[in-house]
SETORSE-576981 format. One line per field, with one value per residue (C-alpha): x, y, z; residue number from 0; residue in three letters. Coordinates in steps of 0.2 Angstrom, whole numbers. Example, Ala and Ser with C-alpha at 12.3 -4.5 7.8 and 13.67 -1.06 7.14 Angstrom:
BEGIN
east: [62/68]
north: [-22/-5]
up: [39/36]
resi: [0/1]
resn: [ALA/SER]
//
This chain:
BEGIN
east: [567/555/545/538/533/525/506/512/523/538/546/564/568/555/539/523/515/497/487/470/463/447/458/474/468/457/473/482/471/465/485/485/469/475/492/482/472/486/493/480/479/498/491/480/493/506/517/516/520/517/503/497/484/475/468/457/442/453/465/460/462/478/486/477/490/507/501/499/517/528/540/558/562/541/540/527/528/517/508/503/491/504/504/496/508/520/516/511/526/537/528/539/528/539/546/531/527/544/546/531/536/547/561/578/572/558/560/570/577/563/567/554/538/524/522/541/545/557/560/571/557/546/546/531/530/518/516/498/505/523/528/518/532/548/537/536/555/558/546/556/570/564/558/576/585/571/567/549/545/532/529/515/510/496/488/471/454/458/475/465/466/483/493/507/496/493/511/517/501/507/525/521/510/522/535/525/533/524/519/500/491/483/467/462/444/436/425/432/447/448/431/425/418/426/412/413/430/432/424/420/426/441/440/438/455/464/457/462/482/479/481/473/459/452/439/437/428/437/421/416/421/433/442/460/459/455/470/481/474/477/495/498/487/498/516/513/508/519/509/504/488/477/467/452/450/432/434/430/440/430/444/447/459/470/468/454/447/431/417/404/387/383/371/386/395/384/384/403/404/392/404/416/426/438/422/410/427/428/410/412/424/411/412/424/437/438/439/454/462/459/466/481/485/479/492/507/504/504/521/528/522/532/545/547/542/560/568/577/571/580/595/605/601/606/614/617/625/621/615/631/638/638/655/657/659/675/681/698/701/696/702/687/693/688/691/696/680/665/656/643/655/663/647/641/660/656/640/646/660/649/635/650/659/645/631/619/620/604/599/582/574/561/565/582/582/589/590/583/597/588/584/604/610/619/613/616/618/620/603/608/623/614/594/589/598/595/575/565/550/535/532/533/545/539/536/553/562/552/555/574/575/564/580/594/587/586/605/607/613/601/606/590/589/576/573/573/579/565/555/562/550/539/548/554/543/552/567/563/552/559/576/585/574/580/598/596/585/589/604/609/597/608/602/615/604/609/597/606/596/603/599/602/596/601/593/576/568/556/551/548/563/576/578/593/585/600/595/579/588/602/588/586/596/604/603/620/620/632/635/654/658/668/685/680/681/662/661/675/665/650/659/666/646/638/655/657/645/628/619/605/614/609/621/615/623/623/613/625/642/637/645/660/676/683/700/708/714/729/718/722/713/711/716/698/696/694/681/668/659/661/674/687/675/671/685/685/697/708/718/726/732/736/737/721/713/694/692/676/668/657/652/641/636/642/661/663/657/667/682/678/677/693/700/694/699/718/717/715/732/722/726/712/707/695/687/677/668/660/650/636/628/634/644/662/662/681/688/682/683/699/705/695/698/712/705/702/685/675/660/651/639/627/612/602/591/602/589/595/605/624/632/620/626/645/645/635/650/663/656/656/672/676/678/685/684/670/656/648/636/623/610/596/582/566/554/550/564/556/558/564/583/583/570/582/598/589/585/600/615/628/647/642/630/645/658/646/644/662/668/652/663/679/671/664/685]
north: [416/413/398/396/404/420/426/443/452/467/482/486/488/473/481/470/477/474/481/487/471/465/448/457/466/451/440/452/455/439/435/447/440/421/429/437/423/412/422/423/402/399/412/397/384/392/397/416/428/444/452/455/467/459/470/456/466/480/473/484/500/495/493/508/521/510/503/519/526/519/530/522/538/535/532/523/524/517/512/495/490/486/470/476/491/480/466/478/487/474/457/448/436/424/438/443/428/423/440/436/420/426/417/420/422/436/452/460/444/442/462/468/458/463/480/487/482/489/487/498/514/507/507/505/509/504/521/530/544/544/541/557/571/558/557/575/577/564/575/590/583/574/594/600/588/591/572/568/554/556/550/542/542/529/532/524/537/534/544/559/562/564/579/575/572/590/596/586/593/611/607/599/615/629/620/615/597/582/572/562/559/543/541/524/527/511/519/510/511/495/495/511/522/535/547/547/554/565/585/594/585/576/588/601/595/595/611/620/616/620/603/596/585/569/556/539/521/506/498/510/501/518/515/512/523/538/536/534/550/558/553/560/576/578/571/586/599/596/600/590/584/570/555/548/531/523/506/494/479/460/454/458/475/462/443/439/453/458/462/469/461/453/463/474/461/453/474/472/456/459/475/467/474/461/447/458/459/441/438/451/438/424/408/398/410/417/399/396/411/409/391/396/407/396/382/398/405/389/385/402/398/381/390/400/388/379/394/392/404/422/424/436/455/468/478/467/477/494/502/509/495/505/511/530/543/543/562/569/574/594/608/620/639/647/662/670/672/662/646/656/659/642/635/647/646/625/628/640/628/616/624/630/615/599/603/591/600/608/620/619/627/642/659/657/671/688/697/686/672/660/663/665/670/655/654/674/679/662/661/676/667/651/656/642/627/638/636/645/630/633/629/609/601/583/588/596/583/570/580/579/560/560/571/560/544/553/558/573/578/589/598/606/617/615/635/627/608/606/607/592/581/587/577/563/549/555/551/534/528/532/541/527/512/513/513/500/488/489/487/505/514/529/541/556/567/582/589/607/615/627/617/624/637/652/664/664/656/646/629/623/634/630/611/599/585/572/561/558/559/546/533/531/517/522/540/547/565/577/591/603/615/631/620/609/616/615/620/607/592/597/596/581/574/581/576/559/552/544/542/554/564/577/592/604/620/627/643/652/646/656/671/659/662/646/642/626/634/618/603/587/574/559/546/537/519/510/499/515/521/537/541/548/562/567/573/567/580/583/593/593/580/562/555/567/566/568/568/578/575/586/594/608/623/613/615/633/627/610/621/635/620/614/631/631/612/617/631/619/612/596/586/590/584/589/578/586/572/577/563/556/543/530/534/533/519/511/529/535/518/517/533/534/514/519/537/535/548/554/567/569/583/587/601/587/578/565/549/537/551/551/552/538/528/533/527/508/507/510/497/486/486/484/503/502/521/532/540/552/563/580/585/598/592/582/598/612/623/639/656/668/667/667/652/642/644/632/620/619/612/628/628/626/608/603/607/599/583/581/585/569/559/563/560/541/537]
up: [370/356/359/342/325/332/324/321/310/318/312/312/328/335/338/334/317/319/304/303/298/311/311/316/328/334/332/345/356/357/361/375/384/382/391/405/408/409/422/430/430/435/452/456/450/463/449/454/467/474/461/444/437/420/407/404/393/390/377/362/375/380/362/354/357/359/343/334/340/326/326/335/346/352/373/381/401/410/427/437/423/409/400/387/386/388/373/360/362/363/356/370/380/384/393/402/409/413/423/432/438/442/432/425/407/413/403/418/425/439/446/440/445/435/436/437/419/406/390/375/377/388/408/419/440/449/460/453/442/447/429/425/427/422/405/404/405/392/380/383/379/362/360/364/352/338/339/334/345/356/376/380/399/404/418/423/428/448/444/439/460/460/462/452/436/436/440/424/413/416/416/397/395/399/388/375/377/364/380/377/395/390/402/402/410/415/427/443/456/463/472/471/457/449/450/466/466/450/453/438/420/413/399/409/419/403/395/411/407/388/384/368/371/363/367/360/364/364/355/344/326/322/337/331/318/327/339/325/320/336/337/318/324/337/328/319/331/342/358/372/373/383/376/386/380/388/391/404/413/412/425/442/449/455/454/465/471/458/469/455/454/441/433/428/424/412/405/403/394/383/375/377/361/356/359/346/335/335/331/315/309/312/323/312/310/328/333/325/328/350/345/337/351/367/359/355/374/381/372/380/396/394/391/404/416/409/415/429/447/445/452/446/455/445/460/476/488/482/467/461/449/433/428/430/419/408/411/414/431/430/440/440/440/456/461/479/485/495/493/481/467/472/466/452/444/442/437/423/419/418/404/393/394/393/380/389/405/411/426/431/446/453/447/441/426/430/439/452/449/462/482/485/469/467/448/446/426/420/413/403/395/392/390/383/398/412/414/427/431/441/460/456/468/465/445/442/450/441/425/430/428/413/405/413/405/390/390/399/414/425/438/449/461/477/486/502/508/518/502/496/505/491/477/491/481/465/475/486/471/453/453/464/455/438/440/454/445/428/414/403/414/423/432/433/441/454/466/475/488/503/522/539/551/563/552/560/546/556/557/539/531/543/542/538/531/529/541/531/515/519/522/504/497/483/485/486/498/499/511/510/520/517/518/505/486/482/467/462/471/462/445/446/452/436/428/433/447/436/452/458/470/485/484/501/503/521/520/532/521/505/509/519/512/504/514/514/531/535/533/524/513/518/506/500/504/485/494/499/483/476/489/477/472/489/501/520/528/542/553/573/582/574/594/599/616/606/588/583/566/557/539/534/542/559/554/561/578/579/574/590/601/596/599/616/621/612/626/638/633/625/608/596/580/569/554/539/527/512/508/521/510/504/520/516/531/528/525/541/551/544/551/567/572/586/593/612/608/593/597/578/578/565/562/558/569/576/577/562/555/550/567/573/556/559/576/571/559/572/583/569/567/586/591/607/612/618/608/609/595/594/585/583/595/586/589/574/573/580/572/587/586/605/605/587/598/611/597/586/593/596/606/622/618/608/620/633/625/624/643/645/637/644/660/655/656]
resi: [0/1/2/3/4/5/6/7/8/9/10/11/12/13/14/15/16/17/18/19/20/21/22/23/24/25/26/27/28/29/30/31/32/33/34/35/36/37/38/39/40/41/42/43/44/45/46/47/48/49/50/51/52/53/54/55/56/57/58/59/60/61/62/63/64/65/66/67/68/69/70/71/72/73/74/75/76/77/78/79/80/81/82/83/84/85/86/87/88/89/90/91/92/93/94/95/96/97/98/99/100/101/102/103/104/105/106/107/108/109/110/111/112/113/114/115/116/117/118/119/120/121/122/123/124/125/126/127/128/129/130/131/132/133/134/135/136/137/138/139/140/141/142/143/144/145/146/147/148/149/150/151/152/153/154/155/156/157/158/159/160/161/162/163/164/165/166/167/168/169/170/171/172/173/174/175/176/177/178/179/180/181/182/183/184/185/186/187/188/189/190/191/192/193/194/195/196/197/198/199/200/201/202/203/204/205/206/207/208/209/210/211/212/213/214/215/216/217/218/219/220/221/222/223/224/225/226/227/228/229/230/231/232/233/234/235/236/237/238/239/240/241/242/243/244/245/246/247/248/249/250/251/252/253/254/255/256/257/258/259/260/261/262/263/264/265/266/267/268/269/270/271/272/273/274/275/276/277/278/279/280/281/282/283/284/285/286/287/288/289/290/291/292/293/294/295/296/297/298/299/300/301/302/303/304/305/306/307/308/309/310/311/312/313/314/315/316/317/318/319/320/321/322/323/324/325/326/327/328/329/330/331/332/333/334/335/336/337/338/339/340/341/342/343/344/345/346/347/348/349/350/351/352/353/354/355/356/357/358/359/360/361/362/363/364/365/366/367/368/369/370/371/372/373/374/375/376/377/378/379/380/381/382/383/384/385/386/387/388/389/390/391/392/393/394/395/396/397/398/399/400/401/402/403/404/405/406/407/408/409/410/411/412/413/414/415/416/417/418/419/420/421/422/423/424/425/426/427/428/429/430/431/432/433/434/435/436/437/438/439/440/441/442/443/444/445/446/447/448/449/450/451/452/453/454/455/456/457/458/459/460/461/462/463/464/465/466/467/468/469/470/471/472/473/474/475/476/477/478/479/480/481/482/483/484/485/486/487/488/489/490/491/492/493/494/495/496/497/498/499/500/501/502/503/504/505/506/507/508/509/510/511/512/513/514/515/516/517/518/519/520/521/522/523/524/525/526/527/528/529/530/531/532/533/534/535/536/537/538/539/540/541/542/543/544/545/546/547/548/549/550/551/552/553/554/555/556/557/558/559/560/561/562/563/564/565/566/567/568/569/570/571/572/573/574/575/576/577/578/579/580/581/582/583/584/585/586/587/588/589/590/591/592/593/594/595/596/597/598/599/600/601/602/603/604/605/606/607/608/609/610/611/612/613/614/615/616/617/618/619/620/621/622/623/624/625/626/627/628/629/630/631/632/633/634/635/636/637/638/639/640/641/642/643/644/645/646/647/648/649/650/651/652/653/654/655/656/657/658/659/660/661/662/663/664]
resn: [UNK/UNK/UNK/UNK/UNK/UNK/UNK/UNK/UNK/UNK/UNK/UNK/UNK/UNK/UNK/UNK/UNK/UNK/UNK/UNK/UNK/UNK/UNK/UNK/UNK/UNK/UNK/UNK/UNK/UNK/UNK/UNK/UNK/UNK/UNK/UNK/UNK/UNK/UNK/UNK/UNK/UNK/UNK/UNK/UNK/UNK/UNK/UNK/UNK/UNK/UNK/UNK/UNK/UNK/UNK/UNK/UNK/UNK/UNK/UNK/UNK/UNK/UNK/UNK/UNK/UNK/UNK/UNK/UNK/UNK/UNK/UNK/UNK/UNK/UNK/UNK/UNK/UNK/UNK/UNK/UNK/UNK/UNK/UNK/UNK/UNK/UNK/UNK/UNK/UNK/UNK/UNK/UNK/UNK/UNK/UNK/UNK/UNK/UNK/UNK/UNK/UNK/UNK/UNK/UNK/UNK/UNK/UNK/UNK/UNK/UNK/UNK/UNK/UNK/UNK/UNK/UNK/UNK/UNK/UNK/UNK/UNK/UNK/UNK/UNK/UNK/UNK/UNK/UNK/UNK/UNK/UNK/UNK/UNK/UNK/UNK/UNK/UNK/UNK/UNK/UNK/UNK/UNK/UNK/UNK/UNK/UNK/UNK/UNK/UNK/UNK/UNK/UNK/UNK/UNK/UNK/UNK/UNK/UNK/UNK/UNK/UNK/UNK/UNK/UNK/UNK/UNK/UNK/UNK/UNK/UNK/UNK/UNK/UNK/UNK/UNK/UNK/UNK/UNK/UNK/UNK/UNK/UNK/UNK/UNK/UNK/UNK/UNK/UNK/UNK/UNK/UNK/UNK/UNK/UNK/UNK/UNK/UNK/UNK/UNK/UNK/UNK/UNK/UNK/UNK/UNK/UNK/UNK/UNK/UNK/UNK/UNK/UNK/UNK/UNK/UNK/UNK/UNK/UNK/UNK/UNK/UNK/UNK/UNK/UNK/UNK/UNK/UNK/UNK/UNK/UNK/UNK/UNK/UNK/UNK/UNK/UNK/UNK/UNK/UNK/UNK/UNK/UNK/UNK/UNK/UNK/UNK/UNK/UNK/UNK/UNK/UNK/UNK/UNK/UNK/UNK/UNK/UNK/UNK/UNK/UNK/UNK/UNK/UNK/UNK/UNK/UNK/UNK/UNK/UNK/UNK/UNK/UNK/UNK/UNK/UNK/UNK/UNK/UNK/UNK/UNK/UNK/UNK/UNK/UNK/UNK/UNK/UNK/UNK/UNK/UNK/UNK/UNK/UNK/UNK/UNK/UNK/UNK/UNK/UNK/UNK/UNK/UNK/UNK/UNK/UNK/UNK/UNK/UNK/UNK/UNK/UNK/UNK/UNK/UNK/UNK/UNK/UNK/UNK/UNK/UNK/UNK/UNK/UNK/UNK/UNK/UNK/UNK/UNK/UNK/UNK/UNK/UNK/UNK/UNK/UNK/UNK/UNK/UNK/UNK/UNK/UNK/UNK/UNK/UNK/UNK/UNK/UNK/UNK/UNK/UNK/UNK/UNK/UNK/UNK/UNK/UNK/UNK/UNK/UNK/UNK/UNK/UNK/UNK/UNK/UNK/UNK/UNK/UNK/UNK/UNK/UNK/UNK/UNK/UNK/UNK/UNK/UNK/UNK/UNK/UNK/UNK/UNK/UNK/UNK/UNK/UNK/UNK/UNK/UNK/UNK/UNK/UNK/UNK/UNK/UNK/UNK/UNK/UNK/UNK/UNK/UNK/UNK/UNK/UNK/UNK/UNK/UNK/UNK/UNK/UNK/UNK/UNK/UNK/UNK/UNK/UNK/UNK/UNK/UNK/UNK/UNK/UNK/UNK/UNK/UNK/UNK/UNK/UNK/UNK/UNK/UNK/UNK/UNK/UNK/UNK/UNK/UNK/UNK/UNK/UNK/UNK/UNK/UNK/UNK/UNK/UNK/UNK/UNK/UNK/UNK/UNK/UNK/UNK/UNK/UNK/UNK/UNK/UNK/UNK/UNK/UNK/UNK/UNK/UNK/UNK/UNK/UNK/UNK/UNK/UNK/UNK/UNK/UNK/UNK/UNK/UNK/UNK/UNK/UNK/UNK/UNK/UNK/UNK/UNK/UNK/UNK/UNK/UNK/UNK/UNK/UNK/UNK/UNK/UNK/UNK/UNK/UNK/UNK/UNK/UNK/UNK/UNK/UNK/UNK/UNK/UNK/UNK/UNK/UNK/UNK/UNK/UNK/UNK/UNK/UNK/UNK/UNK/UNK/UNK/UNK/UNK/UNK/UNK/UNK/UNK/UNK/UNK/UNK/UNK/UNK/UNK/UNK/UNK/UNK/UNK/UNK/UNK/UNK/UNK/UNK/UNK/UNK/UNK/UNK/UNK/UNK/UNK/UNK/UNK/UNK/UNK/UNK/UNK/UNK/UNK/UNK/UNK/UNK/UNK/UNK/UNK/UNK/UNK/UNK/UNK/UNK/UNK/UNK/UNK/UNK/UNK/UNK/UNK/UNK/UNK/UNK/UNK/UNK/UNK/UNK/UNK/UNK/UNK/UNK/UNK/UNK/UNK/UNK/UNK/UNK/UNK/UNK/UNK/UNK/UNK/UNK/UNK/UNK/UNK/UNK/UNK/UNK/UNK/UNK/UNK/UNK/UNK/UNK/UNK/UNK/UNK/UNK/UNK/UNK/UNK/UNK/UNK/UNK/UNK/UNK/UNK/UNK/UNK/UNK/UNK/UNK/UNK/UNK/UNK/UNK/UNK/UNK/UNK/UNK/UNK/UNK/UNK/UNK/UNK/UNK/UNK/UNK/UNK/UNK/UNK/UNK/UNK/UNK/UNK/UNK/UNK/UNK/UNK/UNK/UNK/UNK/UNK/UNK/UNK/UNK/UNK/UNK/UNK/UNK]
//
């Protein structure tokens, strides 16, 4: 999509060459500010949607560092403020504009909008700071694989109030990871003053995580070469560091909305870099260069005005399009024992077996081996993929994706479930985005953390958090029970499955002893994703008077119930699922169409949870029985064992439920 005889040169693999010249770097910018305010143009015009943030007086900011990484393994992740990234990075305006407008020709087929944007190394989110800890993760893999590029993360001086920012700083600290924070400081949120909202120093914020500190003006006349010397500097150190770039935006934070008076205004215009880099060149000159690009900007956006509406979505019906895995179908050795070694065992197999596997999680070295000693002596064996992280849910998950784009396959561990709400914007936000918006973009990323109460844990280490987890689109969780081979499921997830993945692990199943104990699988509908790889199962009665469905830690209850009601002399049948979301819907409506009663109990809170989505499925399909379902009551789980047992749902609710339901007959 190349309109017409560009005004810049590329390298190799296409990014713009812009050299040290005052008309080169008048030439792009000037490029970049004709772009912007064409955006901003077709806004008025009706053109655009949704909204754009311009870098309008900000353009020698914005190119400073992406131009300065010129090495092909370089990263460049970055936030809602991004054009400029974006077209030094790239030189592909056509496909700005086009994405924008949302047209078929955009950059990302119209998916992205303006600030979700991908390109070969560069992707940019609009969420302040949520690119911090994926960027971390991409630098300690370029550290792992002795790569030299470097990954820049952008992130303007209203992110410095972020708690992420400073996961990410350490996490790049700690593993001495070549990740730049670039600080684009402009002085203003998008009303408010930033010294209103920053305590002690920027520098002081970066010293404090042992970062490497730098400090440059966009309109200072050594501008560009002393970023380039910060990025050798730091090519060749290897450490992280942060760059504070001063600079300060002419346009508004988003379209319209510039409330600054005017004296500052006039402050800002006049220092204005790229304008005083223009008036170095002299009138003439300049003239001719803001010609040249007005008349090659308006041939792009002619172009992609030519371009037909988007229409072409990456993932329709779910995010799950990209082929899977290729692996053989592995058997992994478990020995006779409990869900523990189930799990250790694949998790061993798994680091001797894939080089790109990693283990990453708090205190998981010896002779700790994590809070259930589900990673016990493994970081012996493999001390340099088995890696002990600091207290940084939302960083370490973050830094788990930032390692799954790069090729490997992460698996992290979270000490407690209910701890996963820490990282859930890592989750809802990033992890799930990339493989659903974007092409070559996987995201093979495995998240295990033990769920579940009856130990007396309290309220916030006691939860099942699937029913909050399976509201993410795209998020694929799991939960076994002790009749399902974990460790095999878990296997063929890191093995095979490239979508971000939920793996919880019933506390009180750890020491179960794994015992297929007469149930059956349940052949797996082709049309539910993922369902080969995670077993429904089955036992009892094919003709039963009540089926009851559960998973997890609520197995051992489901199956004492069914005892009782066999007693009884009723037909019972007892269903085990694996997978909770995507939820395996034809495989179970499938095989519970024709049952006169299914009851599905669950740990979890039952509002919009799985047995609440199991039972809109069966009506869908014209479920003609009775249904019944229970959960854990919506109130903290309290910590006297006498006071939990009134919470979470035991035999008695269960068997309770059920006679409810045989009595509606």
């Amino acid at each position: 999509m190349a309109p017409t005889t560009e005004l810049f040169t590329r390298d190799a693999v296409g990014k713009p060459q812009i050299p040290l010249t005052d008309r080169d770097l008048f030439t792009y910018g000037t490029l970049i500010r004709e772009a912007e305010e064409s955006l901003l143009r077709l806004f008025g015009e009706g053109q655009l949607s949704g909204t754009t943030h311009t870098c309008i007086g900000e353009e020698f900011c914005q190119m400073g560092v992406v131009r300065a990484l010129n090495h092909p393994a370089d990263i460049v992740l970055s936030n809602h403020r991004n054009h400029g990234h974006f077209l030094t990075y790239s030189g592909n305006f056509a496909g700005l504009i086009a994405e924008i407008m949302g047209r078929e020709g955009g950059v990302c087929g119209g998916i992205g909008g303006s600030q979700h944007l991908a390109y070969r190394g560069f992707h940019s989110n609009g969420v302040q700071g949520g690119m911090t800890a994926i960027g971390a993760g991409r630098a300690l893999a370029n550290k792992m694989r002795g790569e030299p590029g470097i990954v820049a993360v952008v992130v303007g001086d209203g992110t410095l109030g972020q708690g992420l920012l400073y996961e990410s700083m350490n996490l790049a600290s700690v593993w001495s990871a070549p990740l730049l924070v670039v600080v684009e400081n402009n002085g203003i949120a998008q009303t408010t003053p930033t010294a209103w909202t920053i305590g002690g120093t920027i520098e002081g914020r970066a010293r404090a995580f042992g970062l490497d500190f730098h400090r440059v003006d966009d309109s200072s006349a050594g501008y560009f070469a002393e970023v380039e010397a910060v990025v050798a500097g730091m090519r060749q150190s290897g450490r992280p560091a942060m760059l504070v770039i001063d600079t300060k935006r002419l346009g508004p934070h988003s379209k319209g909305d510039d409330l600054r008076d005017e004296a500052e205004m006039e402050f800002i215009r006049a220092r204005d870099p790229l304008a005083r880099t223009g008036d170095r060149l002299g009138a003439r000159e300049a003239d001719d260069i803001r010609l040249a690009a007005k008349e090659f900007i308006a041939e792009v956006c002619k172009t992609a005005l030519a371009s037909p509406p988007a229409s072409r979505l990456h993932a329709r019906d779910s995010i799950f399009v990209a082929d899977e895995v290729a692996a053989p179908v592995t058997v992994v050795p478990t020995p006779a024992g409990n869900v523990r070694n189930s799990i250790n065992t694949a998790l061993r197999y798994l680091l001797e077996t894939y080089s790109d596997v990693l283990l990453l999680g708090e205190d998981m070295h010896e002779p700790y081996g994590g809070a259930f000693k589900v990673t016990a002596k493994l970081n012996t064996a493999f001390p340099e993929r088995v890696i002990s992280t600091p207290i940084s849910e939302a960083g370490v998950v973050g830094a788990a994706i930032g390692l799954a784009l790069a090729g490997y396959r992460p698996v992290v561990e979270i000490m407690f479930a209910d701890f996963i709400t820490l990282a859930f914007d890592q989750l809802a936000n990033h992890a799930v985005k990339f493989p659903g918006m974007f092409d070559d973009a996987p995201v093979p990323l495995v998240i295990r953390t033990p769920a579940g109460g009856r130990r007396g844990y309290g309220p916030t280490h006691s939860q099942s958090p699937e029913n909050l987890l399976c509201g993410v689109p795209g998020l694929t969780v799991v939960f076994p029970s002790q009749r399902h081979q974990a460790g095999q499921i878990l296997a063929r997830v890191v093995e095979q499955w490239p979508y971000p993945t939920v793996f919880l692990e019933h506390k009180l199943l750890y020491g179960a002893t794994v015992d297929a104990a007469g149930y059956e699988e349940v052949a797996a509908s082709e049309l539910d994703a993922g369902a080969k790889h995670f077993p429904v199962l089955r036992r009892g009665s094919v003709d039963p008077d009540v089926t009851i469905v559960a998973y997890g830690g609520m197995v051992e209850i489901a199956e004492a119930v069914a005892a009782q009601l066999e007693a009884e002399e009723l037909e019972v049948e007892v269903v085990i699922p694996a997978l909770l979301a995507p939820l395996p819907r034809h495989t179970l409506t499938g095989l519970l169409h024709g049952r006169s009663r299914v009851v599905a109990i669950e740990e979890s809170h039952s509002e919009c949870g799985f047995a609440a989505e199991l039972g809109a499925a069966l009506l869908e399909t014209g479920f003609a029985g009775r249904y019944g379902r229970v959960g854990t009551a919506p109130v903290p789980i309290p910590a006297a064992r006498s006071l939990e047992a009134q919470v979470i749902p035991d035999a008695k609710r269960v068997m309770d439920e059920i006679l409810r339901v045989i009595s509606l007959d």
